[in-house]
N, C-alpha and C positions, 0 to 999 in steps of 0.2 A: 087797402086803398079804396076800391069797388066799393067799401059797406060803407064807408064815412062819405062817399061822392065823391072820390077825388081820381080822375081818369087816368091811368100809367098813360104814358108814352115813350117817346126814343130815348129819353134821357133815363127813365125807369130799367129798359130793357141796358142801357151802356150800365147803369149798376151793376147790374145781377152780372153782368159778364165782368170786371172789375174787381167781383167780390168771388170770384170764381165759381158762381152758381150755376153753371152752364146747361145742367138737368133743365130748372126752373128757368133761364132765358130762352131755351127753344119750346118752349110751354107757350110762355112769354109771347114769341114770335108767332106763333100760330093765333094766337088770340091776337094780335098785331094784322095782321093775314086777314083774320074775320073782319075784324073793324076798320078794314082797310086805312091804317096807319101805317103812313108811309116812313119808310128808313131814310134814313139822311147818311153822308161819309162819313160823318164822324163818329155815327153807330157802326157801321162797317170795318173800320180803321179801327175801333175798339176790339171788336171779336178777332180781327184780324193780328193786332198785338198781344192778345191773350192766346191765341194758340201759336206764335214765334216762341213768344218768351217761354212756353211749355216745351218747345221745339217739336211741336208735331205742326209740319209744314204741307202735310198733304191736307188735312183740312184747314191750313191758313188760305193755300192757292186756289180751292176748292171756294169759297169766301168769293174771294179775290174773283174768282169767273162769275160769279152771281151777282156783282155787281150790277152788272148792267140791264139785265134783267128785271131789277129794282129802280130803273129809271136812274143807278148813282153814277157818275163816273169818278174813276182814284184818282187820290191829287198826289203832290209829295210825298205827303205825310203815309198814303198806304206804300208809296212804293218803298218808303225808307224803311219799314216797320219789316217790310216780307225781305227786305236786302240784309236786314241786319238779322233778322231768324237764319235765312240761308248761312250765314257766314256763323254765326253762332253755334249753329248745328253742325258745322264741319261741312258745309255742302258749298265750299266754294268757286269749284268748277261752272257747279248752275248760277253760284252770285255775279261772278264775273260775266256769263252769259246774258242773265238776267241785267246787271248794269250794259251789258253792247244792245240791248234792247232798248233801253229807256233814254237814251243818247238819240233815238229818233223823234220821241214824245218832246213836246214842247213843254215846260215849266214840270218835268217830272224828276227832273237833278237840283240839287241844292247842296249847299256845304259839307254837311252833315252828313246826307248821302254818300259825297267822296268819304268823307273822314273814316264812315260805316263798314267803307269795305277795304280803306286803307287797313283797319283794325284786323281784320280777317287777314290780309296777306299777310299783316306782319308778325301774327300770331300765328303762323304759318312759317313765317323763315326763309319769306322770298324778300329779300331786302331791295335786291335791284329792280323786282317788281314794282315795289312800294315806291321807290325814287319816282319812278317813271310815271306812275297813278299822281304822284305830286305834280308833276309837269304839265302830265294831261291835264289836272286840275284848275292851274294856273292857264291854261290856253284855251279850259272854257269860263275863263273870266273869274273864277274865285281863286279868290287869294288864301293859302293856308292861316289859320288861327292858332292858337294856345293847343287847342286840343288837338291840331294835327299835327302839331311839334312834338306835344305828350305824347301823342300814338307812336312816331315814328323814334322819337327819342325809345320807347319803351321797349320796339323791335331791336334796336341794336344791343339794348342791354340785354335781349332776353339771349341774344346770341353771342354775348361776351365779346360785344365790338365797343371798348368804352372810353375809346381814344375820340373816335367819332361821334357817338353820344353826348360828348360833354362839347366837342367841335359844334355841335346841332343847340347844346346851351348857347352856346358862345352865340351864336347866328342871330336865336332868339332874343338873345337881352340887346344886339344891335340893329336889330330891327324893333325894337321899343316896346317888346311882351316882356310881361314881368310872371317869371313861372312862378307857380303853385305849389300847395304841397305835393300836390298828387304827380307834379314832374320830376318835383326832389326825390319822391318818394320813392318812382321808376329810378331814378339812377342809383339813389341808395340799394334796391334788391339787387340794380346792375354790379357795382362792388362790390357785394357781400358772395355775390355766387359764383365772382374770382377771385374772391380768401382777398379782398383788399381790404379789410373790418379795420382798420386803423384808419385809413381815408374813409372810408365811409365813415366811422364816429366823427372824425372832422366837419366832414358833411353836416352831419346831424349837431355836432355841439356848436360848430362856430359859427356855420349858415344858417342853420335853419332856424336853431333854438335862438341866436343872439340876433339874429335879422329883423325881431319882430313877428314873426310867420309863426301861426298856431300850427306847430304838430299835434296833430290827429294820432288817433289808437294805431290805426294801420301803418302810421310811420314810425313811431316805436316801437310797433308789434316786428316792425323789418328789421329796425337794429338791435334788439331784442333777439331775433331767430338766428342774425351775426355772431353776437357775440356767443352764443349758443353753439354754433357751427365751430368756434374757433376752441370753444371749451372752455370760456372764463364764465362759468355759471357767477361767479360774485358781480361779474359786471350786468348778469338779468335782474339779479336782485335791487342791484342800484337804478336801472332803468326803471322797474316796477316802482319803486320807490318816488321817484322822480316824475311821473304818470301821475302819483295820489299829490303830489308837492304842485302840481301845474294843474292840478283839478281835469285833468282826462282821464278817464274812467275807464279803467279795464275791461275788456271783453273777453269771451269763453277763450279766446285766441290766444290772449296775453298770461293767462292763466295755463293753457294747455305749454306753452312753449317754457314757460318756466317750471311744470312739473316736470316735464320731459327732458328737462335738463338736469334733476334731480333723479330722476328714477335711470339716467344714464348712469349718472354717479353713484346709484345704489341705495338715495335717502330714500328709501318707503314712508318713513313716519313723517318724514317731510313732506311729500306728497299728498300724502291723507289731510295733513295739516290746510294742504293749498286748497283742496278738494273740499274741505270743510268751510273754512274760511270763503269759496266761491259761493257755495250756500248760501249762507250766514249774510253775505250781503247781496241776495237775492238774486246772481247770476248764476242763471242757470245751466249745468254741465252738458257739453252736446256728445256728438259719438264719440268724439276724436277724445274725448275728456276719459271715457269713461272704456276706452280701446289703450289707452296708453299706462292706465293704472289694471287695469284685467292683464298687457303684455309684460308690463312690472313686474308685478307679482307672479305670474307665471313662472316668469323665466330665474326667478328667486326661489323657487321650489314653493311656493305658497300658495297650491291651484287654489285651496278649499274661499280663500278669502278669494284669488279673481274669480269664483263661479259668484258669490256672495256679492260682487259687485254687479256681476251680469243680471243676475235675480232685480239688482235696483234700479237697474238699466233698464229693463222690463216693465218693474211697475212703476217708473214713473214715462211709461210710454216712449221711450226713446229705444225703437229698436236696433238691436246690436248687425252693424253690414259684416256681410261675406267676410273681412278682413280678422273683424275680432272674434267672429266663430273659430277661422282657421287657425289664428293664434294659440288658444285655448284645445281646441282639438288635437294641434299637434302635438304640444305638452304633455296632453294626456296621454295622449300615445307613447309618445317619447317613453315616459316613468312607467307604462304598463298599466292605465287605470283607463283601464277600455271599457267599463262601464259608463265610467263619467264621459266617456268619449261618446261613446254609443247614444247616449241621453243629448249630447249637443248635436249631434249629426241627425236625429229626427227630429230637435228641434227645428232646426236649419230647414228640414223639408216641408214642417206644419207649415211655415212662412216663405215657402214658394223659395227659396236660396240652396243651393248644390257648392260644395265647399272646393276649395281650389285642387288645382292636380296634388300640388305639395303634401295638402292635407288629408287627401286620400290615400297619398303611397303611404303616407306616418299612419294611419289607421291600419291599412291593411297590413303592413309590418308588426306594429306594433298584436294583430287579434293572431299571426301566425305563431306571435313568439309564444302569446295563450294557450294557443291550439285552439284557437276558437275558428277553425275553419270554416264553418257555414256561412257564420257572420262575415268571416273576410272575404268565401266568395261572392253572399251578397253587395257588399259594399263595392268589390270591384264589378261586380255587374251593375250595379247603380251606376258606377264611373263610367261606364260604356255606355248606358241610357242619356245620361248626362253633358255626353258630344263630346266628353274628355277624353282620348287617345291614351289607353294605358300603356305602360309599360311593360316589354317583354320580363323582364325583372321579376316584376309582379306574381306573372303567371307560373314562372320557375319556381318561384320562391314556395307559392302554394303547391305545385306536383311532387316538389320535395318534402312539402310537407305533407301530404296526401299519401304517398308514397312509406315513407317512415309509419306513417299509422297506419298503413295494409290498404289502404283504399284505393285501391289500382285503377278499378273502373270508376273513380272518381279524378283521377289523374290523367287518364283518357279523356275523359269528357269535359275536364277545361284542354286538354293539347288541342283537342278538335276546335274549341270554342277559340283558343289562340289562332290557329290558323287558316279560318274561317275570317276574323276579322282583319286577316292580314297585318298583323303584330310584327311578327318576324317569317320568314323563308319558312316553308314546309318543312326540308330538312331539318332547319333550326329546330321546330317542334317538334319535330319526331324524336331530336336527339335529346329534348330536354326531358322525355317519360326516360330515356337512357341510362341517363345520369340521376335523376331519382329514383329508378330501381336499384341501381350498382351503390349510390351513394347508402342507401338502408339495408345493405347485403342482399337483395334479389339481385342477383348477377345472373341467376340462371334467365331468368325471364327478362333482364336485361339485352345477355344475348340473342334474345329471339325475337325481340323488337327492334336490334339493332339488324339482324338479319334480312329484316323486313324492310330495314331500310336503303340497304345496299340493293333488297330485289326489284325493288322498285327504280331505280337507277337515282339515287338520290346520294348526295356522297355528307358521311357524318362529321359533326363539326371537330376541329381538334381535343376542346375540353369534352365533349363525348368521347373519342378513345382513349385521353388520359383519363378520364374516370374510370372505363372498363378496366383498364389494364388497371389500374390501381384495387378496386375489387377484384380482379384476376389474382393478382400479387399476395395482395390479403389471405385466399384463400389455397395457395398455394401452386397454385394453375399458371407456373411462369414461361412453360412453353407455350402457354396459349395467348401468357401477354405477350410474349416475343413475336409469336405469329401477327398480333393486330400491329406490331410497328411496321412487320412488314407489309401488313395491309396499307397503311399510310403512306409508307414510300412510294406503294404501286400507286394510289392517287393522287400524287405529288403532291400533297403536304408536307408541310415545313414541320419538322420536330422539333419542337423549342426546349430550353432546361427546363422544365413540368414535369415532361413528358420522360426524358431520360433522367429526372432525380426520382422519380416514382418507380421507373425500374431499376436503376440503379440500390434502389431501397430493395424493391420484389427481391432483386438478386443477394443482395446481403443479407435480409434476413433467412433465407433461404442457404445458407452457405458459400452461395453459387460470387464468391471472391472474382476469382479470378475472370466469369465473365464480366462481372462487372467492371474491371479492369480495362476490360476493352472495351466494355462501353464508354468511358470515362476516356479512352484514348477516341475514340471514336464521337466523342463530342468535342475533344480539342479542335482533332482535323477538320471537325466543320466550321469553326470557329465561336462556336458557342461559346462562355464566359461561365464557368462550374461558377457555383452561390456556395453560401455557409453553409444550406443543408447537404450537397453534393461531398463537399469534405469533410463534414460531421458523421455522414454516413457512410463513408469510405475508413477514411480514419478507424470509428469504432470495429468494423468488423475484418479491417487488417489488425488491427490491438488486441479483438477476443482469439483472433485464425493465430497468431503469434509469427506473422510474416514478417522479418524483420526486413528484410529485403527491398518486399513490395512499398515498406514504410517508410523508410529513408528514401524511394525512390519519391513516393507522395509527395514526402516533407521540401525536399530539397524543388519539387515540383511546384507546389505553393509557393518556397520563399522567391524563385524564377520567375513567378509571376507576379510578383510583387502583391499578392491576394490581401486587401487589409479593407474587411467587412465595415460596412457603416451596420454598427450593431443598432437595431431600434428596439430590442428583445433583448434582458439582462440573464435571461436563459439562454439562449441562443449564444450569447457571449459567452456565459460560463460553460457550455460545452466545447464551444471552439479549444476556448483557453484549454479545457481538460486534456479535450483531444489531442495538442498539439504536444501537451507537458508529455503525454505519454509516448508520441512520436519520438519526441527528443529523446526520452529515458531508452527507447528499442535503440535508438541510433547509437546513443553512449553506451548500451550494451553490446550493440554488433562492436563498438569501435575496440571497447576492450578487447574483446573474444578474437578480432583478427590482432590486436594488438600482443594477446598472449600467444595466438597460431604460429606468430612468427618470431617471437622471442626464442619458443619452443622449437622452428626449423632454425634458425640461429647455432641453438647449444646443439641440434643435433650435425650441423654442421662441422660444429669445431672439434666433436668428439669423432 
């Protein structure tokens, strides 16, 4: 402009701000500065609505106090601009303070104003608030309009009040406003998101389409997302249909809602179809397009074609959010392709994004089942950089894995790392290196970590002792598991059926019948409830012992108890069943055997 003669001034600098040049408007402003050209409010109100609508409000206010400075004072039009950023940005407590402010100022409220922050409360969910703002409104002399019916019509539906919403029509059409689409439109999402999709199509076929009123994209896109909801994918197709028949022209929205209805239903090539077809007549796919055909295809075992989507997502610049990494990361994990996992998760970090909690535990499960230990500790230490709160899970999951591959002092050094960041209770840590050494048969060095924890006055958790004693059992060591139950007793823990089918097992296989006997009697009197395995394992080792006795006492035990297993395990079933046939077989053997005993004192009787 300079080289041709032609001077910028305020209306130049309201461009560049407009166009979002904001580098080049404080350039601008300074050269404004030199040549001492003055700002007018309606430059001001411009920068001022370009940093709301951004929602960074600390340099809108920041603005906003410079005015005066600049010889301008706000009119309206700033105040309503910084009232509706407040309320946009979720900062309604200061909107509302900020409107008890401007209630002093003389000509700084107007319709609009109220309407601005009516909008905010009731996108908020304060209904009786919003009543009362209406009232207020009315008693400083503005009378509600269309749009403050729309607003408030819009609240109720957003809260599933739709008795009253169409009560607030009612009001409307007798005070002589003639709603819009855009109020049809609120009541239509209002129906649709209490399953009313048959009134709502009402709505939409008899009002709105036969009334003469052009439906818009948005309002077919709503009973579109309806019928969608209810599952009649045929009635999307008929909508879309009827959209190209009325000359309204689909947007990415109308497309996305109808693949998404398809890719519920499992059509992929129907999707691709829509995807193509979105192309082809030059609208272009946005994230939500190109997140719902990548979560498609995923969840249909087909990662290789959603990464091959992602790649196209990429270059045609539309980069993929936090949502459709996590998708695809999970996946990969899920199936064990921690590669492909590995390659999204730093892509994620090139581009400044940390993947959700969800998708972190599926990583780091998914690199332990690998054995890719390093990498899963890095990832969960990245989760901990990341502000995400891991899971104690996590950390077990790797000391048992740690543990099994001999890496002890690498199993130490996340328990410290757990308990450092306050994960779980110190004893909980201590007791989890416990149970990853006893779990990979270090039982010796189990117990001496477990001892360490009793020295310390620290009491271990239950699945700590029943894992020892279960490696104790394993290795034959059953007075030493018997010893830790009576450790347990002395620190009043509760013994739960775990804890006595693990010894009840130590004892059977060990021959040791008959104590486990009394163990088994000594779990009734507490009232424990024995499981499948307690008489699976009872069963067999009075069946191999040949106690016919102890059998029939079991048997007649179970049927007393009415014992009748919800089997979820068709093993588990068939060993019951075994078990029991063989019970019976001892019982019908004792029966004969006393049977012929006393046939035999009979004859010898009569002789």
């Amino acid at each position: 402009m300079l080289v041709v003669g032609i001077n910028p001034d305020v209306v130049t600098y309201s461009a560049l701000i407009n166009e979002g040049m904001v580098t080049q408007a404080e350039q601008f402003k300074q050269y404004m500065s030199r040549m001492k050209i003055s700002f007018d409010v309606a430059s001001f109100n411009c920068i001022i609505d370009f940093y709301c609508t951004r929602g960074n409000m600390h340099e809108a206010f920041s603005v906003y106090d410079n005015m005066h400075r600049y010889g301008c004072s706000p009119n309206v039009d700033t105040y309503r601009n910084l009232l509706r950023g407040l309320c946009k940005g979720g900062y309604l407590v200061q909107a509302k303070e900020f409107m008890a402010c401007l209630v002093d100022i003389p000509y700084a409220i107007d319709q609009e104003t109220f309407n601005a922050l009516l909008l905010g409360i009731c996108k908020d969910g304060t209904l009786d608030e919003a009543l009362d703002l209406c009232e207020k409104m009315v008693t400083s002399n503005f009378l509600p309009d269309i749009h403050t019916y729309t607003v408030l019509l819009s609240g109720f539906c957003r809260k599933g009040k739709i008795v009253p919403a169409i009560i607030l029509l009612q009001m409307m059409l007798e005070k002589g406003f003639v709603p819009d689409i855009v109020t049809y439109t609120c009541l239509l999402n209002g129906l649709i998101k209490e399953g009313q999709v048959k009134v709502a199509s009402y709505l939409f076929q008899e009002i709105i389409c036969k009334e003469g009123m052009y439906a818009d994209c948005i309002a077919y896109n709503s009973m579109m997302n309806g019928y969608l909801k209810a599952g009649m994918i045929h009635k999307v197709d008929m909508t879309i249909r009827d959209m190209h028949h009325n000359e309204v022209y689909p947007n990415p929205a109308s497309y996305n809602i109808l693949m998404h209805g398809h890719i519920k239903k499992g059509h992929l090539s129907r999707s691709v179809y829509l995807y193509k077809d979105m192309v082809r007549k030059g609208i272009r796919p946005n994230n939500v397009t190109y997140r719902l055909l990548i979560h498609g295809f995923s969840k249909h075992g087909m990662t290789e074609i959603a990464i091959k989507f992602l790649d196209k997502m990429v270059l045609e610049r539309i980069y993929p959010d936090r949502l459709t990494f996590d998708v695809l990361i999970t996946v990969c994990s899920e199936k064990s392709r921690m590669s492909n996992a590995l390659q999204l998760f730093n892509c994620m970090k090139r581009l400044y994004m940390s993947p959700s909690s969800k998708a972190y535990s599926a990583m780091i499960n998914g690199l332990i089942r690998k054995n890719w230990l390093q990498q899963s500790c890095d990832v969960l230490r990245d989760m901990v950089e990341s502000g995400l709160e891991p899971n104690h899970t996590h950390y077990i999951a790797l000391i048992n894995a740690k543990c099994r591959l001999g890496d002890i002092n690498g199993a130490f050094r996340l328990k410290e790392e757990m308990a450092a960041l306050g994960v779980v209770p110190a004893e909980v840590a201590e007791s989890s290196i416990v149970r990853g050494l006893s779990k990979c048969g270090k039982v010796e060095e189990g117990i001496i970590v477990f001892c360490s924890i009793i020295r310390a006055g620290m009491v271990p958790t239950i699945a700590t002792f029943t894992t020892l004693m279960h490696g104790l059992c394993k290795e034959g060591k059953i007075a030493d598991a018997l010893h830790l139950k009576g450790s347990m007793e002395l620190y009043g823990l509760k013994i739960d059926v775990v804890t006595y089918n693990v010894l009840i097992t130590g004892l059977c296989n060990n021959q040791c019948v008959s104590d486990a006997l009394d163990l088994y009697e000594e779990m009734k009197s507490k009232q424990l409830r024995p499981n499948i395995t307690t008489y699976t394992t009872m069963i067999g080792a009075i069946c191999a012992t040949g106690r016919i006795l102890e059998g029939q006492k079991l048997l007649n035990d179970i049927e007393d108890r009415g014992f009748v297993p919800s089997y979820k395990d068709q093993i588990l079933e068939w060993r019951m069943e075994n078990a029991m046939r063989r019970l019976n077989i001892i019982r019908n053997c004792r029966k004969e055997i006393t049977s012929k005993n006393e046939v035999e004192l009979l004859h010898a009787d009569h002789e």
